[in-house]
Each structure stands twice: as C-alpha cells, then as structure tokens.
C-alpha positions in Angstrom: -104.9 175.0 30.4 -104.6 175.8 26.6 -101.4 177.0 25.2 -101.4 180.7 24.4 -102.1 181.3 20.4 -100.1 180.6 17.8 -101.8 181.6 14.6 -101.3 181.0 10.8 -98.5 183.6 9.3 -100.6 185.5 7.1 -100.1 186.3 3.2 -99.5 189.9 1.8 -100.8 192.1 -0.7 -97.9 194.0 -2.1 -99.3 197.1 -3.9 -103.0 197.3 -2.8 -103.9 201.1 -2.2 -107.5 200.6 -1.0 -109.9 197.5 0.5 -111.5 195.8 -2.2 -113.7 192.3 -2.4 -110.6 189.9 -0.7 -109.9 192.5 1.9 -109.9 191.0 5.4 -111.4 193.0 8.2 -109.9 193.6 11.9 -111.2 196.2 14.3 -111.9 197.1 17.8 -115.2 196.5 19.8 -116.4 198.9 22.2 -119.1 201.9 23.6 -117.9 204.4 22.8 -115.1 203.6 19.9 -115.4 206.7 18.2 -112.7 208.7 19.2 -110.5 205.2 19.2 -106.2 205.5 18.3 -106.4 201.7 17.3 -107.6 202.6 13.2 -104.7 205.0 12.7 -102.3 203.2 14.4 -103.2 199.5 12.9 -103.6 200.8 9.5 -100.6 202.3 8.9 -98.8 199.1 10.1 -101.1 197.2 8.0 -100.0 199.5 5.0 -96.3 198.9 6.2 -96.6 194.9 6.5 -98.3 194.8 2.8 -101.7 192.4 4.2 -105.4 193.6 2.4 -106.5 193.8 6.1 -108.5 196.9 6.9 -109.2 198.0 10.5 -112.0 199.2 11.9 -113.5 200.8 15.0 -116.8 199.2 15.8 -119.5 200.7 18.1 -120.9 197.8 19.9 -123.8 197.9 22.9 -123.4 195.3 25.5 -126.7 193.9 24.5 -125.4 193.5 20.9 -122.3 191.9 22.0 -122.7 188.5 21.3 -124.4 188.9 18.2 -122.0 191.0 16.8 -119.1 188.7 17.5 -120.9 185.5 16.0 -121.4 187.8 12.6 -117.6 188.9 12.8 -116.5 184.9 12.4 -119.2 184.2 9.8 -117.8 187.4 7.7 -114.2 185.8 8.7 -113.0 188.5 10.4 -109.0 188.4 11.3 -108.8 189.4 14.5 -110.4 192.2 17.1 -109.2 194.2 19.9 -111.9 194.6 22.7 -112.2 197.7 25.0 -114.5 199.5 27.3 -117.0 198.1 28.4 -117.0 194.9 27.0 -113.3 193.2 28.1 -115.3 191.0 30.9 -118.6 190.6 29.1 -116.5 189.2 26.0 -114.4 186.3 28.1 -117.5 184.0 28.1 -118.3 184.4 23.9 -114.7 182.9 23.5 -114.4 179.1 22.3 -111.1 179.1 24.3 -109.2 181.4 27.0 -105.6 181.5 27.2 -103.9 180.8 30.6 -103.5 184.9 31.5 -107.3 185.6 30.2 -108.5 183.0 32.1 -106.9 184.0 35.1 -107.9 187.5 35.2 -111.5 186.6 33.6 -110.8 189.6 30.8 -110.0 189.6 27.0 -108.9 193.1 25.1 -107.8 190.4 22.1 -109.6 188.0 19.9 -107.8 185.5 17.9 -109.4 183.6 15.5 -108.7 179.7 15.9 -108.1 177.6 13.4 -110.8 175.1 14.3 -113.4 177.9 14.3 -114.5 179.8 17.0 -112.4 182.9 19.2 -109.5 182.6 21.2 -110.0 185.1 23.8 -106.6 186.5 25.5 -104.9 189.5 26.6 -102.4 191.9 25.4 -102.4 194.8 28.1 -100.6 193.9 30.4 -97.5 192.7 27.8 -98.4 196.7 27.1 -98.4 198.1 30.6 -94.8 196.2 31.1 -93.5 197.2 28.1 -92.4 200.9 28.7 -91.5 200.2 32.5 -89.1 197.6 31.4 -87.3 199.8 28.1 -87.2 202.0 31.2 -85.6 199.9 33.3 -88.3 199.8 36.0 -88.5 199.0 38.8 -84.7 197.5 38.9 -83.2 195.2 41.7 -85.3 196.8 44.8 -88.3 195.1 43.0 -89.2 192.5 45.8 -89.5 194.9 48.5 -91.3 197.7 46.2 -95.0 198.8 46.9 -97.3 199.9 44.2 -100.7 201.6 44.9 -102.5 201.3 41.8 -106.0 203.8 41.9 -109.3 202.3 40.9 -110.3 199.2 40.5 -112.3 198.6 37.0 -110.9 196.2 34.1 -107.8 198.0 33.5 -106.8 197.5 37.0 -106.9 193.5 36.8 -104.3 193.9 33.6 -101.5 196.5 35.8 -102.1 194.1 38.6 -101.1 190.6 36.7 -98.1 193.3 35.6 -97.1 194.5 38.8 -97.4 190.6 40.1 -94.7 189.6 37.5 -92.3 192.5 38.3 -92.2 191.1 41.7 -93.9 194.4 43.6 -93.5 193.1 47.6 -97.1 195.4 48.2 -99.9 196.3 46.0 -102.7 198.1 47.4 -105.3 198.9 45.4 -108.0 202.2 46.3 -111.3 202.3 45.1 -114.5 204.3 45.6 -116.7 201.7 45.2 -116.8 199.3 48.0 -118.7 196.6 45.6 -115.9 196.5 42.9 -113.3 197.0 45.2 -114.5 193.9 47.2 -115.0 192.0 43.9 -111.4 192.9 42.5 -110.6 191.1 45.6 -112.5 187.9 45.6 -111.4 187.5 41.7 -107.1 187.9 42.5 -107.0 185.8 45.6 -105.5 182.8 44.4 -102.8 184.7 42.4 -102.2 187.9 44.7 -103.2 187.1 48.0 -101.6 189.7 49.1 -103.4 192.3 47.6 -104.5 195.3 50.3 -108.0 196.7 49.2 -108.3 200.9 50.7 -111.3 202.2 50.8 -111.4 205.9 49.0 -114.4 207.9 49.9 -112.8 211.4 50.4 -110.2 212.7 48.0 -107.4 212.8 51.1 -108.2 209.6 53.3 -105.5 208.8 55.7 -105.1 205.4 54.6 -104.6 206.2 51.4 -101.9 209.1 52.1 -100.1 206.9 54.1 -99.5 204.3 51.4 -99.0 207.0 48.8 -95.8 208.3 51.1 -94.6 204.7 50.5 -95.0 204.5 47.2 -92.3 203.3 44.6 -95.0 203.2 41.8 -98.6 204.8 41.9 -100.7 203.7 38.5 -103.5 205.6 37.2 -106.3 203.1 36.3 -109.4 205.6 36.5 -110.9 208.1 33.8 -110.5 210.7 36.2 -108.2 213.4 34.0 -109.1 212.1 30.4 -110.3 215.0 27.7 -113.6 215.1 27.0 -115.5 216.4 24.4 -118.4 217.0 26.2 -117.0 218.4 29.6 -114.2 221.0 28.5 -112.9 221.1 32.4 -112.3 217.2 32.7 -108.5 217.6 31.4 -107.7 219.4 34.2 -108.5 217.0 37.0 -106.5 214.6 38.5 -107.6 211.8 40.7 -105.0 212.5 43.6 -104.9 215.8 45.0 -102.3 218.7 45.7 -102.2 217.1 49.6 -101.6 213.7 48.3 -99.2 214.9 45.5 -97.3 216.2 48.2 -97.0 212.5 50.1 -95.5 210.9 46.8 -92.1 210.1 47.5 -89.7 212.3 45.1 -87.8 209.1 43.8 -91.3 207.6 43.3 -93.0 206.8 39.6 -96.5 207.6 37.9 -98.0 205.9 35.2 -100.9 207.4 33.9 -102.6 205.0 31.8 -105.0 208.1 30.3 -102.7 209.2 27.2 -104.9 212.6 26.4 -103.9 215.0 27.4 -100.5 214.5 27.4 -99.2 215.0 29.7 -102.5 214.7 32.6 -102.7 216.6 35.6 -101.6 214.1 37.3 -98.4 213.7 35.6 -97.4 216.9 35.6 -98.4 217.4 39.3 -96.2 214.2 39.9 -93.3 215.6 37.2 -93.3 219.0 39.4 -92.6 217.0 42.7 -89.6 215.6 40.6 -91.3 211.9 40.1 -90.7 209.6 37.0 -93.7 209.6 35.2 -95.2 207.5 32.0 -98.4 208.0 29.9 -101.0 205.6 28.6 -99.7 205.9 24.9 -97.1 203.4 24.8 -99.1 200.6 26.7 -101.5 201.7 23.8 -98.5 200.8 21.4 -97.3 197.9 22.3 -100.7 195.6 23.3 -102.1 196.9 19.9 -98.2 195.7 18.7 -99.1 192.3 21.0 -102.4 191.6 19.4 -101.0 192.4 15.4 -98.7 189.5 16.0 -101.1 187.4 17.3 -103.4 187.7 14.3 -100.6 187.8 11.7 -98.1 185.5 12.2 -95.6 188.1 12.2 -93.2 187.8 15.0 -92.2 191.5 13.7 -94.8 194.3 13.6 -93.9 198.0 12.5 -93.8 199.4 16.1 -92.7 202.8 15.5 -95.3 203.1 12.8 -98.0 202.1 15.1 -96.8 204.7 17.3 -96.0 207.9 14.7 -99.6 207.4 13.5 -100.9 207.4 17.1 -99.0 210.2 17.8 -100.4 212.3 14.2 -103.5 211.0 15.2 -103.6 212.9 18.6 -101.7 216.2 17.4 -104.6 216.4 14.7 -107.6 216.3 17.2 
C-alpha cells in the first residue's frame, strides 16, 4: 500500500497583506460550500504561518467534479479539502490513495504529489479522535465499550475507522435507509466484522432503544438538527427523541458532529440527562489542522487560530 504523504515544507511570504500573481491557491470542494468554516479558519492560519496561499470555498456539482480537479493541478493548486457530496465520488480522480482512504473508499483531503497527480487521503477521523482523546475518552473500559453511531452516510465510515482504533467492543450502526445501511456493511467487513447494522424506520424502534440503554458513546452522523437558512425550525430537531433520550445511560457520551447550533438539540437533551457531550467544531479544527500540515510541510499549524476564527466566524452569522 503507499505510504501516507509526506509533502515538500513549503516557503513563506513574510509581509504579504493580500493575494497577488505568486499566490498559491487551496480551497474546499463541495455542493453546497457557501456557508463553509474552512475560509476563515485556514486563512487566518495562513496569515499566522506567513505562506501567499489563499483559501477558497469552491461550489462544485458532481457532474463537474472531475473537471474541476484536473483544472485545479494545471493552475497548481496546493492542496483541497473535499466535503459533501463529493468525499466518495473524489477517491477514484486520485493518482494515489493512502492506506486509511483506501480502506474506507473516501477522501476529505487532497495532496498534491510530487510526481504530478493527487494523493487522496483522509483527515476526519484524526479530527473525530482528537477531542475524545484531549478528553480522555473512552479510558481503560475501552474494549468492552459499545458505540451506536446514527446514520450511515460518508461521515459515518470516518467515526467508524475512529471508534475501530479506540478499541469500542460493539458498534452498531442505525440507519433509515435499508440500501446504505446494507452498503455501509458490505464496504467495513474486512476491517469491522463486527459491525451490527439496526434498522430505524420509526423514531423509537425497540432495537434501537435497547442498544441506546447500553450505550457508552452515541455519535451524531446525520443532518438531522443542523441550522438552516431555509427551514427556520430545523435547529430544533434532534434525531433521537425524548423516549430515547431517556434510555441513554447517564454516565454515557454524545458527539454531535453538527457544530451549528451550538449546542443541538441533541446535546442539550443529552447534557440535561447529565451525559458528556462534544460538538462537531473541534473535529472541524483539527482535520482542517490534519490536512494544513499535509500540504505545508509544517509539522506545526496555528491550531488555536484555526479555531478562534471558526468560532468569530459562527458568532457573526
């Protein structure tokens, strides 16, 4: 399998106060992008580091994709972070995988490679570990833990490959639709056999409130709760309801990986039950921390500038 990147350190530009003809571009692909963290929070730790790199978000179809990333390496683009919906889609425009993309067949980072082409890896689930660890999650019961992680798009295969390397004894995984669910399956068999797929059709099925009473850690991998311009109401949803709220164990954790509103309905159901409970903004952080090193060189990045800015950024809108 290919080693995981190692790029060239890149040079700074002391001094520079705005792009100009030698500034380098990096940005993040996606549909919608608009409403995107990643500008603020890269360009301020851009500014910090000293590199002429500008980031950008960058609206991108799916049937544009490919184009669009071919006329990114000709304009010798630096880097790019990938997000919905393209993480899967993007995998097979890579030159080269890295050993974690490849096994969970999705990229949220590409790296340019030295010999031309993309590297394709991924940073979220170095994000989705890093807060649970600063916390000191999940601790020394971690082989005999279960984890029921909720829905079972992209984001889910990332919090799975984390939960796998914490050691989690059970992770079941609850979807509403019976085709993805199934897929999500078939595509971690050979790395988490012992994944337990439960079916979620009604918003209190039994199997699912049974393994939410023996939770140790539920994660949030569904939209279900985000703010949304165009439906005023959507902040106030959660994806579990008050019945199955009620099963969480008290001692139990819940990581929300939506980080607006802070906190979701879910986390403050979960915080008023007396659970530990963890937002989407630091996985945020720390992948967009992840893939900054990757493309610079810099074994140090300006993480609490990355986060401040996020943090500015989301007070302000």
């Amino acid at each position: 399998m290919p080693a995981d990147p190692q790029p060239t350190v890149a040079t700074a530009a002391p001094g520079r106060t705005e792009p100009g003809g030698s500034t380098a571009l990096v940005g993040v692909l996606g549909d919608p992008v608009r409403h995107s963290l990643s500008p603020a929070m890269h360009n301020a730790a851009l500014a910090a580091l000293g590199l002429d790199w500008v980031y950008l978000a960058l609206p991108v179809a799916a049937a544009d994709l490919a184009t669009v990333v071919a006329a990114l390496e000709a304009l010798d683009c630096r880097g790019l972070n990938v997000t919905i919906p393209h993480k899967q889609a993007v995998a097979a425009l890579a030159a080269e995988l890295s050993p974690l993309a490849q096994r969970l067949g999705a990229v949220n980072t590409l790296v340019r490679r030295p010999g031309g082409g993309w590297l394709g890896t991924n940073t979220d689930v170095e994000g989705f570990l890093a807060p649970l660890r600063e916390g000191g999650w999940p601790g020394t019961r971690a082989p005999g833990q279960r984890a029921v992680v909720l829905g079972c798009g992209g984001s889910a295969l990332a919090v799975l490959a984390g939960l796998e390397q914490l050691g989690f004894g059970s992770i079941a995984v609850a979807g509403r639709n019976a085709t993805a669910l199934a897929a999500l399956q078939a595509g971690c068999r050979e790395w988490l056999p012992a994944l337990e797929p439960l079916a979620w059709t009604t918003a209190d099925d039994e199997q699912l409130l049974q393994a939410l009473a023996q939770a140790d850690l539920v994660v949030n991998c569904t939209p279900v709760g985000m703010a949304s311009t165009t439906d005023p109401l959507a902040a106030n949803r959660s994806p579990l309801s008050a019945a199955a709220l009620d099963r969480l164990p008290p001692e139990s954790g819940v990581y929300d990986l939506i980080y607006t509103p802070r906190p979701t309905a879910l986390l403050r159901g979960a915080a008023e039950r007396g659970c530990r409970t963890w937002d989407g903004l630091e996985m945020l952080v720390q992948q967009g921390a992840a893939a900054l090193r990757l493309w610079s060189g810099r074994d140090t990045v300006p993480v609490a500038a990355m986060r401040q800015a996020a943090l500015e950024r989301l007070q302000a809108s």
